[in-house]
Structures are given as structure tokens and as C-alpha cells.
N, C-alpha and C positions, 0 to 999 in steps of 0.2 A: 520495562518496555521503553524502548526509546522513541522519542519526537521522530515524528518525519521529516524527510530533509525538507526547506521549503523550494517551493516552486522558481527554476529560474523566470527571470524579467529580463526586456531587451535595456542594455545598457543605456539608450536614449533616454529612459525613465525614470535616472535614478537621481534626486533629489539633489540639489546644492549643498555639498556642506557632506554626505553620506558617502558611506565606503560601503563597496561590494567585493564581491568575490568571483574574477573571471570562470564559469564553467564551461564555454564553448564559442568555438567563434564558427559561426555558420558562412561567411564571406567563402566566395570562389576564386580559384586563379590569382591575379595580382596582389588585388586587393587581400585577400588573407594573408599571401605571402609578407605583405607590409606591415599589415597587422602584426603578427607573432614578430616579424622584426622589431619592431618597437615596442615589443616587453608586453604585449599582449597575448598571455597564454593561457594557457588550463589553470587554476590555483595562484593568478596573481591577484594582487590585493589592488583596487582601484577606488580613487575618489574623484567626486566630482568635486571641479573646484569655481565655476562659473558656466554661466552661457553669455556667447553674444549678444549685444544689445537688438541683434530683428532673429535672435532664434538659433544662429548657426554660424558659425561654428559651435561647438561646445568643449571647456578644458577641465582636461583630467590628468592626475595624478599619479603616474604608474612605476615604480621600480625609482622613486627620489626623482624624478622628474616629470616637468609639468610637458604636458601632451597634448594641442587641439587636433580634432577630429570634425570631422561631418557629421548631424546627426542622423543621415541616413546610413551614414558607416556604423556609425554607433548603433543602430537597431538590430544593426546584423552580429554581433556580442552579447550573446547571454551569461546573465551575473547572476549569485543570487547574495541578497544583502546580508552583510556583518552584524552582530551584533556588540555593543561594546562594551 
């Protein structure tokens, strides 16, 4: 028997320094459309690699380049974490 998958989290929450695994981008209209433009998809690999000094932006990792994002954008992308 195998593990259950674990539960996605919204991207906003994933640790400094931690790599997750894109499972969905819930964003609507523009906004998703940017999203998956910039290498945010189903099955990409993402780290976080800072947050701004009062909370926001936050910069990530995605496809060999570094990405900031909003963390209200980022809540709307569920991950669920790597293990390594």
C-alpha cells in the first residue's frame, strides 16, 4: 500500500529555502494567464528563495529563474512539498 499523496498548501506558505511542486493554479482571467506564462504550471518544481523585507513581494525559483510575485498571487497556486 502506498502513502497518500500529501495535501496541497497555498504557495504563499512555503518556507524560505523549501521546494515544492506546482499542482494547480486557481487564479482567473489575466492573472492565471501570467501565471503559466511564467513557467508556472502543473508539475513545475518551485523554491522559495526570499521574502521582502515588510512581507511582499516574495521570490521564487521556477524553470532556472528567480520570479517575484505578490503574496496574494501566490496564495492562489497550490503546491505540494518535495521531499529530498
Amino acid at each position: 500500500m502506498s502513502p497518500p499523496d500529501p495535501l496541497p498548501i497555498p504557495l504563499d506558505t512555503v518556507i524560505t529555502g523549501e521546494k515544492a511542486r506546482v499542482v494547480s493554479v486557481r487564479a482567473k482571467g489575466q492573472l492565471r494567464k501570467r501565471l503559466l506564462e511564467m513557467g508556472i504550471i502543473p508539475g513545475a518544481i518551485i523554491e522559495s528563495i526570499r521574502v521582502a523585507p515588510l512581507g511582499d513581494p516574495v521570490e521564487f525559483r521556477v524553470k532556472g529563474y528567480n520570479l517575484s510575485i505578490r503574496k496574494g498571487d501566490a496564495s492562489c497556486i497550490e503546491v505540494v512539498m518535495e521531499v529530498e
